[in-house]
C-alpha positions in Angstrom: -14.3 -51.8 -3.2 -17.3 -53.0 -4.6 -16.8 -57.1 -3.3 -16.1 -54.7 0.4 -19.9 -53.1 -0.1 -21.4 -56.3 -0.8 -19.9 -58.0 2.4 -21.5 -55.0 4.2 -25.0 -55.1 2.4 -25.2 -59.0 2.7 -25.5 -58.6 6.6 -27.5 -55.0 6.8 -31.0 -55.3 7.4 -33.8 -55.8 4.6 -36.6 -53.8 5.3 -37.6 -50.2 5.5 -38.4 -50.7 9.2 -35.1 -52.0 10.2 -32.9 -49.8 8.4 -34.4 -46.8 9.8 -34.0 -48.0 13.5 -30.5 -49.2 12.7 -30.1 -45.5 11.7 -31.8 -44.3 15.2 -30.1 -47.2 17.2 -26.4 -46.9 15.6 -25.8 -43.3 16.5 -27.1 -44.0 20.0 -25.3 -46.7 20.8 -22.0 -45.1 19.7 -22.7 -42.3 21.9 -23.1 -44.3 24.8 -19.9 -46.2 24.1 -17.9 -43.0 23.9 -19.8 -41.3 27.0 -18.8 -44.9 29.1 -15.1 -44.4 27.8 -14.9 -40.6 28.4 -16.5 -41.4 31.8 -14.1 -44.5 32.7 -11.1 -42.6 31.5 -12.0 -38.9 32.9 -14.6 -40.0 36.1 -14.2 -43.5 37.3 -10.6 -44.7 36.9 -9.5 -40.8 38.8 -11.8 -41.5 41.0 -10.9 -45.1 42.5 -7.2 -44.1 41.8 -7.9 -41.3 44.4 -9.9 -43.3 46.9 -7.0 -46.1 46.7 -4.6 -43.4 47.7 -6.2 -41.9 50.6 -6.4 -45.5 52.1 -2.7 -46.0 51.7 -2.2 -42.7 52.9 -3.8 -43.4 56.1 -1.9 -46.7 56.5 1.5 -44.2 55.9 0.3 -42.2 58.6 -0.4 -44.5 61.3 2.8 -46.5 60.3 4.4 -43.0 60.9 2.9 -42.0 64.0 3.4 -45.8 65.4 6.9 -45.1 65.0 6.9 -42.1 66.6 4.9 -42.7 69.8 5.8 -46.1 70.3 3.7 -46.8 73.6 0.8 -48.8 74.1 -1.5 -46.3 74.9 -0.6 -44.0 72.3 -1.6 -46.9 70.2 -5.1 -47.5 71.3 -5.4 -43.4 71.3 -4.4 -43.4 67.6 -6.6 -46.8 67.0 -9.2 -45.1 68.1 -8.6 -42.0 66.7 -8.8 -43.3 63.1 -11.9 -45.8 63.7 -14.1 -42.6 64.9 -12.7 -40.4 62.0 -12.5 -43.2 59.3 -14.3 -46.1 60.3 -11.2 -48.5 59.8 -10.2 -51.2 62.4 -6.8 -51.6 63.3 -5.0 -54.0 65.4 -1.4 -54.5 65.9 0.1 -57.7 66.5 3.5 -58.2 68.3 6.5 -60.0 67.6 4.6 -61.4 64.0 6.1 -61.8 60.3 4.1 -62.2 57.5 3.9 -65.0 55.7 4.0 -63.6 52.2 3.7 -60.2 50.9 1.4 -59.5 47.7 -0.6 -59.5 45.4 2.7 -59.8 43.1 -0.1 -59.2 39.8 -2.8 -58.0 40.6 -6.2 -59.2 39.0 -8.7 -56.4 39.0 -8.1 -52.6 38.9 -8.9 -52.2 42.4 -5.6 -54.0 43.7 -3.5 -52.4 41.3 -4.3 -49.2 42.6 -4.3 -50.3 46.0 -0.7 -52.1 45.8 0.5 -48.7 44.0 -0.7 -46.8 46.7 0.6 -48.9 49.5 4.0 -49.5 47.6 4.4 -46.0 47.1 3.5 -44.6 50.4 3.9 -47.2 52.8 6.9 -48.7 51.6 7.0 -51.9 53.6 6.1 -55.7 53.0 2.7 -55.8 53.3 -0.3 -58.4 52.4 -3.6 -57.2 50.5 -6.8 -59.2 50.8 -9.3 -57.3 48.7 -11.6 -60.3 47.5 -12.3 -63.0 51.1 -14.3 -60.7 52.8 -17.4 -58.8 50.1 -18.0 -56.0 52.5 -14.6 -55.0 53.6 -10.6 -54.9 52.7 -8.0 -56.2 54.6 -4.3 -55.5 54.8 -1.3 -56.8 57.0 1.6 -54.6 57.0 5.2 -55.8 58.2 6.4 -53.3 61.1 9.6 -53.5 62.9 8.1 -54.5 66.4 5.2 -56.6 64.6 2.3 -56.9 62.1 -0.2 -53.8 61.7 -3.8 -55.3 60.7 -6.1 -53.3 59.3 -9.8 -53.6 57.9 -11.7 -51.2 56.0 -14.7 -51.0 54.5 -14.4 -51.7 50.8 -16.9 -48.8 50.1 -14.2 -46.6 51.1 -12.4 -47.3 47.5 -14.9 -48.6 45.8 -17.3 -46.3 44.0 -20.8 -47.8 42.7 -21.1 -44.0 40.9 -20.5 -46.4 37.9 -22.9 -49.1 38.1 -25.5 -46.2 38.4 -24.1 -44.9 35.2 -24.3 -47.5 33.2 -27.3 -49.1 34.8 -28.9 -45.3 33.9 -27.2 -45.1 30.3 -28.9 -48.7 29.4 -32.0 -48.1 31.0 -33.0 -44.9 29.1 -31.2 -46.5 26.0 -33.6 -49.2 25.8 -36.6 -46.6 26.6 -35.3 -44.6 24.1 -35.0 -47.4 21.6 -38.5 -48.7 22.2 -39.8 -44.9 21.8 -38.0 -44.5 18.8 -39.1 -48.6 17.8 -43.0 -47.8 18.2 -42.6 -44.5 16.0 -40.7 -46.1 13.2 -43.5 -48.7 13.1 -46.4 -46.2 12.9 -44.2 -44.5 9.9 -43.8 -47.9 7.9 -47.0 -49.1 8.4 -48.2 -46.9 5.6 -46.1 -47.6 3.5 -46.5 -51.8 4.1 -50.3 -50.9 3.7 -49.4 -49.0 0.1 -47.0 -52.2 -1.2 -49.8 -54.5 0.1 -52.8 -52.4 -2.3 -50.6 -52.5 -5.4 -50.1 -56.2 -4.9 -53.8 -56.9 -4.9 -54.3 -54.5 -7.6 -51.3 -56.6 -9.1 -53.5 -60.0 -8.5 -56.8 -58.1 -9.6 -58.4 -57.1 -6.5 -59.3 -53.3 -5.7 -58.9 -52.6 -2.0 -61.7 -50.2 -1.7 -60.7 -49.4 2.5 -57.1 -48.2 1.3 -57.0 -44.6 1.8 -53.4 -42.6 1.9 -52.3 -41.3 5.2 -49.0 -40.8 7.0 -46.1 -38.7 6.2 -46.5 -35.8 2.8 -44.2 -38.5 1.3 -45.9 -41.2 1.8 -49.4 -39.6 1.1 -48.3 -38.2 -1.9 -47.0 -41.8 -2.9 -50.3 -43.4 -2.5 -51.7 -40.3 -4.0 -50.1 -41.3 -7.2 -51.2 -44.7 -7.0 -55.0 -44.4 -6.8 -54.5 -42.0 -9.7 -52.3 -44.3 -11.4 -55.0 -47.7 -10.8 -58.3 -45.3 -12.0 -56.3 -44.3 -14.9 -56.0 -48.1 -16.0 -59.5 -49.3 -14.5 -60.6 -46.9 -16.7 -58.3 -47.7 -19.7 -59.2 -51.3 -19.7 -62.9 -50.7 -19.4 -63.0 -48.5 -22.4 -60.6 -51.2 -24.7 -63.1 -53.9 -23.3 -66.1 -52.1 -24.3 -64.3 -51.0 -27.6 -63.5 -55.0 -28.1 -67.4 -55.8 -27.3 -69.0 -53.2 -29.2 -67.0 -54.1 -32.5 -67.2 -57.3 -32.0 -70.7 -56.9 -31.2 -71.6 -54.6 -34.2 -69.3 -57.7 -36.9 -72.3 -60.1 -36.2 -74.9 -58.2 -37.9 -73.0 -58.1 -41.7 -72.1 -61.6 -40.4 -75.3 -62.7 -40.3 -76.5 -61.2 -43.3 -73.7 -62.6 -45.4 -74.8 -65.8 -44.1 -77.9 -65.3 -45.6 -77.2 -64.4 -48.7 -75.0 -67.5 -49.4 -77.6 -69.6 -48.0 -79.6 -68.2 -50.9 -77.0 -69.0 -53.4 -77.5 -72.5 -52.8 -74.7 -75.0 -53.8 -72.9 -72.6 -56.1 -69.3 -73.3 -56.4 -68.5 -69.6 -55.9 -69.8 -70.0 -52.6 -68.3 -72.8 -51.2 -64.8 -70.5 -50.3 -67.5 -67.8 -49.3 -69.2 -69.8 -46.5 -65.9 -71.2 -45.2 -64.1 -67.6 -44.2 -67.0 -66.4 -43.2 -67.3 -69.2 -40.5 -63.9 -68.4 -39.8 -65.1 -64.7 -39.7 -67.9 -66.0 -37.2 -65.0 -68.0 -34.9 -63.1 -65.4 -34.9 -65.3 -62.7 -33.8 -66.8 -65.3 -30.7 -63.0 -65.8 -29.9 -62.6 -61.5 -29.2 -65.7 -61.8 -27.4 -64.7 -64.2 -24.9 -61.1 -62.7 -24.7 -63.0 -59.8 -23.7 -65.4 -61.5 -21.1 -61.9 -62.6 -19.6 -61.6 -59.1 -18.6 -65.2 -58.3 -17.1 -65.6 -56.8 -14.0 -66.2 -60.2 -12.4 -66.4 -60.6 -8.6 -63.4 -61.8 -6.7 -64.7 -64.7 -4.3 -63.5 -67.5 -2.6 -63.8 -70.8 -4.8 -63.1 -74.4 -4.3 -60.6 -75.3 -7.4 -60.9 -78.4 -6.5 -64.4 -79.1 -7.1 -64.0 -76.8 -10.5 -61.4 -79.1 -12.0 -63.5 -82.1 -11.5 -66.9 -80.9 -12.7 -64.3 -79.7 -16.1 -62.8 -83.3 -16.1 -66.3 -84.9 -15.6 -67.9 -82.3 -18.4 -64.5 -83.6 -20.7 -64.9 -87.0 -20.0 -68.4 -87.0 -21.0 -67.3 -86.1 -24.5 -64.8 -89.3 -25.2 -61.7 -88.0 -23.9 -59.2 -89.5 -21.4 -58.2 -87.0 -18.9 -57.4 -87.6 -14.8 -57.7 -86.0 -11.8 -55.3 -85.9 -8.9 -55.2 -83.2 -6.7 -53.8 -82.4 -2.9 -54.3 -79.8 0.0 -56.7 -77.6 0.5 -57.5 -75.9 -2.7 -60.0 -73.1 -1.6 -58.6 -69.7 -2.8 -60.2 -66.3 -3.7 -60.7 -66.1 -7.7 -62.8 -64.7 -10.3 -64.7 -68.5 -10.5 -66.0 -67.8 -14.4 -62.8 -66.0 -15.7 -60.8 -69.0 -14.2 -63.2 -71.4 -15.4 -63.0 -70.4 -18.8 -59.5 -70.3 -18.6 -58.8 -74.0 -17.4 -61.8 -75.1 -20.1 -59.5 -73.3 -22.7 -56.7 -75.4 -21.6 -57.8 -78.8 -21.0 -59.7 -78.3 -24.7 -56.7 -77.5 -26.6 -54.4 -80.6 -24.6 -57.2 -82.8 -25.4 -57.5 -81.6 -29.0 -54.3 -82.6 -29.7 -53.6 -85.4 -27.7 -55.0 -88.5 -26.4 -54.1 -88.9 -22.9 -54.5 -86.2 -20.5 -53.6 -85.9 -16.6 -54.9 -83.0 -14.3 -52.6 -82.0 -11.4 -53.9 -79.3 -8.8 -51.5 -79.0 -5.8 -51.2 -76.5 -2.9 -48.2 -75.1 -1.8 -47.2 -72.0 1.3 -47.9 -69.3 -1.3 -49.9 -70.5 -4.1 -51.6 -73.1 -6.2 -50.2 -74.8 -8.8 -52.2 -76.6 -11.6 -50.4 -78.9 -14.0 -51.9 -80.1 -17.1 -49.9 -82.6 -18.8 -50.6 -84.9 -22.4 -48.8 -87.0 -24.8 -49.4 -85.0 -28.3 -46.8 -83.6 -30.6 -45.5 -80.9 -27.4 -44.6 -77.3 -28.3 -40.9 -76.7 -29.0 -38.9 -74.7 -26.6 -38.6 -71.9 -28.9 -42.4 -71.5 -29.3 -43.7 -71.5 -26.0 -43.4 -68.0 -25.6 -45.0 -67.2 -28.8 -47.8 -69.4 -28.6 -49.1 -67.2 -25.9 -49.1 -64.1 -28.5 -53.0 -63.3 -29.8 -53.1 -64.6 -32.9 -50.3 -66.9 -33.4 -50.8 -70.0 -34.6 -48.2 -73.1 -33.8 -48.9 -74.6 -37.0 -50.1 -72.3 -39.6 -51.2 -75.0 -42.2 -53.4 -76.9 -39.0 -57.7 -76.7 -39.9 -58.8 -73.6 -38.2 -61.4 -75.9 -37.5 -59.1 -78.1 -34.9 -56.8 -75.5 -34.6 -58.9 -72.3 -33.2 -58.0 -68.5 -33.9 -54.9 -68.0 -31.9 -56.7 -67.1 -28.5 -57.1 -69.6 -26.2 -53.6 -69.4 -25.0 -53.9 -66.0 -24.9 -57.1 -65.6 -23.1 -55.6 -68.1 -20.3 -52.7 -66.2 -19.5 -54.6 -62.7 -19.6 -57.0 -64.4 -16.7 -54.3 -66.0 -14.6 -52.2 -62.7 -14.3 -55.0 -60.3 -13.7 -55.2 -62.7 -10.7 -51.2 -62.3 -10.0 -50.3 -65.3 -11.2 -48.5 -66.6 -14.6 -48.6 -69.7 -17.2 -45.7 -71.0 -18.6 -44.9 -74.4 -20.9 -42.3 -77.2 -20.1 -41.9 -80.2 -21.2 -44.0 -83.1 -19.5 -42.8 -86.3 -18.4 -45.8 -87.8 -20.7 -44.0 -86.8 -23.8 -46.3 -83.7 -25.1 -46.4 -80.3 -23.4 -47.2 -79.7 -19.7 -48.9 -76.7 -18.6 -48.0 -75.3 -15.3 -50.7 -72.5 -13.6 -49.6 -70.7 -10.8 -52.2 -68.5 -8.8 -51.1 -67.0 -5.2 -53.1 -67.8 -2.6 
């Protein structure tokens, strides 16, 4: 049962919009294939069987009335007669034999009610031409003294009563549909326009113009999520002005401790002092530019390109080997400090531990992706995760000094995802660790 509902959800529509006019569309079409059947069945096929029946009745008659007044001008009267009261053209021909009778099978549903008819009623060889002639029918039937022709007009058992049917079933079928097509769209459209704010909220842009409208549903809906983004504007505002204001507040004892062991001079007791308080010091500039990485920083459109190279220039200038390639147009809309401090914090910690770096920047149909590749030691597989946890150290004997706080990672990924992207580690073809930055376009 359930491989038989995945058959039948792998070829039903995906969206909201198609769905809900399959659900308009489906019932409609069904009742116009049961009206056409109910109308072929009950309307049409009666119908032409009826018409085909009065034509070979006619035929019967005159065959009957030929045999009984037998004189030429009988004939012509009764020629006559029928052309003025049914418009049919007869003409006998003496002495003649048909050359074949038939159709033996008919093709279409008008002989085969014609040859029932005449088979039934007539009951002598005759020859049906229904098809040679598009306006009118004509018929031989084998007499006794001769050939009977006749020629009719094929409206006589044809009825177009079912071309305007069907021509009126599909015409207000597709009005209908295109009704029901333009409502459907003004219903989903709020909804797209909902999905498409929580995806910039997602990628940390506010769409200020978004304003809920549409159905109770869907207001309520986007009711919900304006609540739902003030409630964590205004959470992360008041963590990062918790994080400044402590952070702010540890420099002063800071400061003052630094003091006071400048005082002490050269003391040994002051020599561990003086080192965790500079860690102290490091640690307390790391919190306040993870919390500048959350700032309510302008979204504007930035040229990546022209950020990686003045980083790569600015790296270079300090004795380290790092290059440059990038590709496509790299213009996107970013927070240009955030991401700037975020690419610093990466290409300082590859170059910290390694001595050859390469900087990749390439644009794809959805996004750009930024690869930062280097020869060092690499991070094992089951620590690259973990090395994006605040705090965590790879190494936990490395020199605070070359090894940082546990932020910078931390700080990077916090900046690329509040722009809807992610960071994650592989393994680069270099031999060290290759840092892959994906930010939607």
């Amino acid at each position: 049962m359930g491989g038989i509902e995945q058959s039948i959800r792998r070829y039903l529509p995906r969206t909201l919009y198609a769905r809900a006019l399959l659900i308009i569309v489906a019932p409609m079409v069904l009742v116009q294939l049961v009206a056409g059947l109910v109308f072929y069945e009950r309307v049409w096929d009666t119908v032409s069987r009826r018409l085909s029946n009065a034509l070979a009745g006619e035929v019967a008659s005159v065959v009957q009335t030929m045999g009984r007044f037998a004189g030429d001008a009988d004939r012509v009267w009764l020629f006559d007669t029928m052309h003025l009261a049914y418009g049919s053209t007869y003409r006998f021909e003496p002495g003649a034999i048909l050359a074949g009778t038939g159709p033996d099978n008919p093709a279409t549903l008008l002989e085969h009610y014609l040859v029932s008819g005449l088979a039934e009623r007539v009951r002598r060889p005759f020859l049906l031409d229904a098809w040679s002639d598009p306006a009118d029918i004509r018929l031989a039937v084998q007499l006794p003294g001769g050939v009977l022709h006749l020629t009719a007009s094929r409206q006589r058992v044809f009825t177009t009563n079912v071309y305007v049917f069907l021509l009126f079933m599909v015409g207000t079928s597709l009005v209908l549909i295109a009704i029901a097509s333009t409502f459907m769209r003004n219903q989903v459209r709020p909804i797209r326009l909902l999905a498409e704010a929580a995806e910039d909220f997602g990628k940390g842009r506010i769409d200020t113009a978004f304003r809920p409208h549409g159905a109770s549903e869907v207001r309520q809906a986007a009711t919900a999520f304006l609540t739902m983004r003030e409630r964590i504007a205004r959470y992360m505002a008041q963590r990062t002005e918790m994080l400044a204001g402590i952070s702010h507040d540890l420099r002063t004892p800071l400061t003052r401790m630094k003091l006071e062991l400048a005082m002490l001079g050269d003391h040994p007791s002051a020599a561990g002092l003086k080192t965790d308080v500079a860690d102290m010091a490091r640690m307390v500039e790391s919190y306040l530019a993870f919390v500048r990485g959350e700032g309510e920083e302008k979204i504007e459109p930035t040229d990546l390109a022209q950020l990686l190279t003045d980083l790569v220039a600015a790296t270079q200038r300090g004795g380290h080997s790092v290059a440059l390639t990038f590709a496509g147009d790299l213009l996107l809309p970013v927070r240009p400090h955030a991401i700037k401090r975020c690419l610093e914090n990466l290409i300082a910690n590859a170059v910290r531990h390694a001595a050859q770096v390469r900087v990749t920047a390439t644009r794809h149909a959805s996004d750009v992706e930024v690869s930062i590749d280097d020869d060092g030691p690499g991070i094992p597989p089951e620590s690259r995760e973990d090395v994006f946890k605040p705090f965590f150290r790879l190494d936990q004997a490395r020199n605070a000094s070359t090894g940082g706080v546990g932020l910078g990672l931390t700080i990077a990924r916090d900046v690329v995802r509040g722009h809807g992207g992610d960071v994650r580690i592989d393994e680069s073809p270099m031999g060290g660790a290759r840092i892959r930055i994906r930010l939607p376009v």
